[in-house]
C-alpha positions as CSV (number, residue, x, y, z in Angstrom):
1,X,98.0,110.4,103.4
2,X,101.3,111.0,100.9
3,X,104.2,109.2,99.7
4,X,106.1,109.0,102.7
5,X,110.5,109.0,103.1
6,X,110.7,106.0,105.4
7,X,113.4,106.2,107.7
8,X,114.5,102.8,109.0
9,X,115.3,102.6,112.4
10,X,118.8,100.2,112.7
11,X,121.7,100.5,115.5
12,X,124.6,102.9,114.0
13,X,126.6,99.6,114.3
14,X,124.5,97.3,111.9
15,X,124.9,97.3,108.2
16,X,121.7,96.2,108.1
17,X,118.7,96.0,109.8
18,X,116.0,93.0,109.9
19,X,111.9,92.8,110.7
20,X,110.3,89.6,111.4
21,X,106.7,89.3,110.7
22,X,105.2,92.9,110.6
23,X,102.2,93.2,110.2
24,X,101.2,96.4,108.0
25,X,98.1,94.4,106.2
26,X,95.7,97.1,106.9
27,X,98.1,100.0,106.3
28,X,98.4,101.3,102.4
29,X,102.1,102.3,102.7
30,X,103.5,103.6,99.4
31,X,106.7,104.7,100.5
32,X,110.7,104.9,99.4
33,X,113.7,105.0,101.6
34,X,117.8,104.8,100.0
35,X,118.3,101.1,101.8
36,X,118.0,98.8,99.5
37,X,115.2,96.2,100.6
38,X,115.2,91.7,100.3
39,X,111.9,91.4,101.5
40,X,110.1,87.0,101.5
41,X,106.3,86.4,102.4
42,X,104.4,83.5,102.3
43,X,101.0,82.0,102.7
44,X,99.5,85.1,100.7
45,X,98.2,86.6,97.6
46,X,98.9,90.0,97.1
47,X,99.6,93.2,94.7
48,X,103.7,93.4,93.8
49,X,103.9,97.1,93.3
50,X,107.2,97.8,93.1
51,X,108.2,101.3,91.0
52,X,105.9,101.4,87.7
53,X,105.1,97.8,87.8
54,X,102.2,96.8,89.0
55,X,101.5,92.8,89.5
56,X,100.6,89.9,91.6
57,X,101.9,87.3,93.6
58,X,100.5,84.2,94.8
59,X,101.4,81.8,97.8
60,X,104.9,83.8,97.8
61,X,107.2,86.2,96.9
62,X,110.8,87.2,97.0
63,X,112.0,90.6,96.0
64,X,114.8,92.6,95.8
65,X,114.0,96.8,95.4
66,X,116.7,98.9,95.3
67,X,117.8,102.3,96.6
68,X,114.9,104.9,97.0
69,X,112.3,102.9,94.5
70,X,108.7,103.5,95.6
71,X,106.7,100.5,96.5
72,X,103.7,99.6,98.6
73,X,104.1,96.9,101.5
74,X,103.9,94.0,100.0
75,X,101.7,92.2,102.4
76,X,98.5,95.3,102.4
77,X,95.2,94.0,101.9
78,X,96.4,90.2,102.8
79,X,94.1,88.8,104.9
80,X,95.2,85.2,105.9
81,X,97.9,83.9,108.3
82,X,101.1,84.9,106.6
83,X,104.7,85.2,107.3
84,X,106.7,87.7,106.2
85,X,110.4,88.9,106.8
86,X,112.4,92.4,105.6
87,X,115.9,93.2,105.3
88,X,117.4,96.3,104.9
89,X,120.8,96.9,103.4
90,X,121.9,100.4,104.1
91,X,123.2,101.8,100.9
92,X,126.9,102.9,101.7
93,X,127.4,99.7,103.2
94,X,126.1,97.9,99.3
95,X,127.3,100.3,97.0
96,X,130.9,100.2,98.9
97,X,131.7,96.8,100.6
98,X,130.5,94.8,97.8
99,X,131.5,97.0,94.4
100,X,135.1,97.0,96.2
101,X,135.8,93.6,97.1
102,X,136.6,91.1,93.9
103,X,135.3,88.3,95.3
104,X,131.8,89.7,96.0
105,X,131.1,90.9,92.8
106,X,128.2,88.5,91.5
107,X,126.4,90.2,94.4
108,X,127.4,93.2,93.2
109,X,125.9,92.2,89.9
110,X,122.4,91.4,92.1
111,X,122.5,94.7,93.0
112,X,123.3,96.9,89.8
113,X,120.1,94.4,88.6
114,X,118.1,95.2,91.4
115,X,117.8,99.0,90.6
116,X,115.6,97.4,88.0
117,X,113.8,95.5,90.9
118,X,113.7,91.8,90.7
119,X,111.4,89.2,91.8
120,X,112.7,85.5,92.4
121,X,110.7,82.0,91.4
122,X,112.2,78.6,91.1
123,X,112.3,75.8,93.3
124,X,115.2,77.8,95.3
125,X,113.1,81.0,96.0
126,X,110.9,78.8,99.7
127,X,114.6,77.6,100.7
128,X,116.0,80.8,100.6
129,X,112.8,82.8,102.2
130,X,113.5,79.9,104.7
131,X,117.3,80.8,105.5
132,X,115.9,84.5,105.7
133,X,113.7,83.7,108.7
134,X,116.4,81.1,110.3
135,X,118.3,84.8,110.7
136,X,116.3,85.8,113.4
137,X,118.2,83.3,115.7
138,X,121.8,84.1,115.0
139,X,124.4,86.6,116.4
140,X,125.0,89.5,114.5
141,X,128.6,88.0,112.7
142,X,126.7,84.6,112.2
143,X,123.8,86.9,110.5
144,X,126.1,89.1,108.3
145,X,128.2,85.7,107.2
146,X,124.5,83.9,106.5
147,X,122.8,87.0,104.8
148,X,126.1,87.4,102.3
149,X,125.5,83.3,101.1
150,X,121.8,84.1,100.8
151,X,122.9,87.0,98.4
152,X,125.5,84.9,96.6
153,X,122.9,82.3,96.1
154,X,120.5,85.0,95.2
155,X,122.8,85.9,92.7
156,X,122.9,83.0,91.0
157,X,119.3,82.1,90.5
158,X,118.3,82.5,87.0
159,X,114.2,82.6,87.5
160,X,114.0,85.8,88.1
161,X,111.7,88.6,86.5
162,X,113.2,92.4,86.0
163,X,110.7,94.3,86.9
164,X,111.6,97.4,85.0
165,X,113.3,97.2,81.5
166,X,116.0,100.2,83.1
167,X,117.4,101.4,86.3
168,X,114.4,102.9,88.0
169,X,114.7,106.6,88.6
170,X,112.4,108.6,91.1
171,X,112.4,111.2,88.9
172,X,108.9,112.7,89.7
173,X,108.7,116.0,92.5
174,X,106.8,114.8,96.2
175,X,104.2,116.5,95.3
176,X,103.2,114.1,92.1
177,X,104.2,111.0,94.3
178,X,101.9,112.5,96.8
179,X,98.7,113.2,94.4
180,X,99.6,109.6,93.3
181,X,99.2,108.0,96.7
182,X,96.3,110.1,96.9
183,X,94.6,108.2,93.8
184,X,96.0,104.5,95.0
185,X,94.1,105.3,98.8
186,X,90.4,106.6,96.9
187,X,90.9,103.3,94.6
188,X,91.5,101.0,97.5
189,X,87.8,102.9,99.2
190,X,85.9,103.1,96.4
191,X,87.2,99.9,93.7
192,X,83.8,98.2,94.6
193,X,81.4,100.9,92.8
194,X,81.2,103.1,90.0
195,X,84.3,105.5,89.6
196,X,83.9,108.3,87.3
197,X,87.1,110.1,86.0
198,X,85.5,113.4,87.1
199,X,85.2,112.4,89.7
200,X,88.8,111.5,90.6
201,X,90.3,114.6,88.8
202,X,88.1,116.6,91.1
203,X,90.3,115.2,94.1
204,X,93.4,115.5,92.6
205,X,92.1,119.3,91.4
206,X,92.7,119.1,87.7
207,X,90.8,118.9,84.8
208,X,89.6,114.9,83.6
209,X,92.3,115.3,80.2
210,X,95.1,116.9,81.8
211,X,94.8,114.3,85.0
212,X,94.6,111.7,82.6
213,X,97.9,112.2,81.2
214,X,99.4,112.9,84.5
215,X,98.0,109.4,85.3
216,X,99.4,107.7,82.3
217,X,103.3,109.9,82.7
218,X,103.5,108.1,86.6
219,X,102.5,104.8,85.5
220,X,102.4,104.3,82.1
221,X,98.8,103.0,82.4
222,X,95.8,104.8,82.1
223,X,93.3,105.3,84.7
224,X,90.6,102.6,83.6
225,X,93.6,100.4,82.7
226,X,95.0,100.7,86.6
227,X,91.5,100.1,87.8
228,X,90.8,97.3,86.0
229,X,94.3,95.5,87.0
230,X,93.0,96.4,90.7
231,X,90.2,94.9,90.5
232,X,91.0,91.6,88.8
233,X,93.4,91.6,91.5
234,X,90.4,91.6,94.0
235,X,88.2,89.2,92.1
236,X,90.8,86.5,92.8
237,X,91.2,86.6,96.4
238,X,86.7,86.3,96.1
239,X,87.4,83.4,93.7
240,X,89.9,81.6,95.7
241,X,87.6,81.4,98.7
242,X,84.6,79.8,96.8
243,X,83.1,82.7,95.7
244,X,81.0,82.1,92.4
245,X,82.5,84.2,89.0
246,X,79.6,86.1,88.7
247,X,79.8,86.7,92.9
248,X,83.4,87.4,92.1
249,X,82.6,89.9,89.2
250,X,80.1,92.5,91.1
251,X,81.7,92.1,94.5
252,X,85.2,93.7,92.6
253,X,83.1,96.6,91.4
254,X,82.4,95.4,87.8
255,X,79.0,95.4,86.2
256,X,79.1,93.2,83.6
257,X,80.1,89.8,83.7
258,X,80.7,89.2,79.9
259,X,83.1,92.6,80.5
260,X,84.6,91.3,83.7
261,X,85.8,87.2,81.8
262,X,87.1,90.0,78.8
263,X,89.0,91.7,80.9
264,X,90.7,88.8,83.7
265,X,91.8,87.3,80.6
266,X,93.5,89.6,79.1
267,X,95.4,90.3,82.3
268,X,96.0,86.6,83.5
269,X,95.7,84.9,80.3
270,X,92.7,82.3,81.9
271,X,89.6,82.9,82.5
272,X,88.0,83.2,85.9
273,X,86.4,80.0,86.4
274,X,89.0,78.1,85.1
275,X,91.4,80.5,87.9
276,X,88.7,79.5,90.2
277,X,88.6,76.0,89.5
278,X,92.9,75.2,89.3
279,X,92.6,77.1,93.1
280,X,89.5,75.4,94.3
């Protein structure tokens, strides 16, 4: 598997192109393309990993990534009954028709901000995944007219979280994004036991220090740092279905429990059965 150029499949046309309800849950698809992406899901918790940032959502999320930014599908791993729509803006059509016409340009604002990636909350951010879907049922001119009030109302929400301080820049070779992807699939396999950094500088086919800073460079954590995140991440879908903390804990691929509260707090900022019991 490798960091993979998506190449999004729209009629010459379209400006931009729509997917309701995919379904890539099963498919770890860290991937960039130069349309800029609005993507809405809901009824899931997942991992927002969007660039260098690395988070997660719960019930819902709204994001808006712009051109050629890495990020995984947002709904992999999820395994209840979501919902979950994509646009795609193709990039002449965002960087021209909005920067040159005046009375567009708080959207054109969204999407200077949106090379920072952005993620929506507020009471607005269910009404607006909700207009996204309605667009499913409209004519192409009723969609474009639709989608560019979404936008203006998108640009006008203040709850919103940058998800990078700067403009995000894909400034590492395919080869790194590759070995990269390569680390993210062997984490996703192997999160539930013991992971030695040996052992995953043996796959990427360098030494344990200078993998380690190669690790840290690409996402500005280190390895146990990333692996930790990953599994907390984990430990909450187990905790959300009943499972007990200490259940929750080993199934995630900890092995201590005292180390496992440590460490979910210092990420969420709660502990795990107070998580487990605000859910339960």
């Amino acid at each position: 598997m490798k960091v993979q150029l998506e190449t999004i499949t729209s009629q010459h046309d379209r400006s931009f192109s729509m997917m309701f309800n995919p379904r890539l849950s099963d498919l770890f698809f860290w991937h960039f393309h130069p349309e800029y992406e609005l993507v809405y899901i809901k009824g899931a918790n997942g991992t927002r990993h969007v660039g260098d940032h690395i988070s997660t959502y719960e019930g819902s999320d709204l994001v808006l990534i712009g051109s050629n930014i890495p990020h995984l599908n947002f709904d992999y791993g999820v395994d209840s009954d979501y919902q979950k729509v994509v646009v795609h803006l193709k990039k002449e059509f965002v960087e021209d028709h909005f920067a040159n016409t005046p009375e567009l340009s708080a959207i054109q604002h969204l999407f200077e901000q949106s090379k920072r990636g952005m993620a929506f909350g507020g009471d607005r951010k269910s009404a607006l995944g909700e207009r996204l879907f309605a667009l499913e049922q409209l004519e192409p001119f009723q969609q474009y007219l639709h989608l560019t009030d979404i936008l203006q109302e998108l640009a006008q929400v203040s709850e919103i979280e940058l998800l990078h301080e700067n403009p995000y820049r894909n400034k590492f070779s395919n080869r790194e994004q590759e070995r990269l992807h390569l680390v993210y699939a062997f984490v996703d396999n192997n999160f539930h036991r013991k992971i030695e950094l040996d052992e995953i500088a043996k796959l990427c086919f360098m030494t344990k220090e200078a993998f380690c800073r190669y690790f840290k460079k690409m996402t500005r954590y280190t390895f146990i740092e990333f692996l930790n995140r990953y599994r907390v991440s984990h430990s909450k879908r187990h905790l959300m279905k009943g499972k007990s903390v200490s259940e929750a804990c080993y199934l995630s691929g900890f092995e201590s429990l005292s180390y496992f509260n440590r460490i979910f707090k210092r990420i969420t900022n709660e502990n795990p059965s107070k998580f487990r019991k605000r859910y339960l």
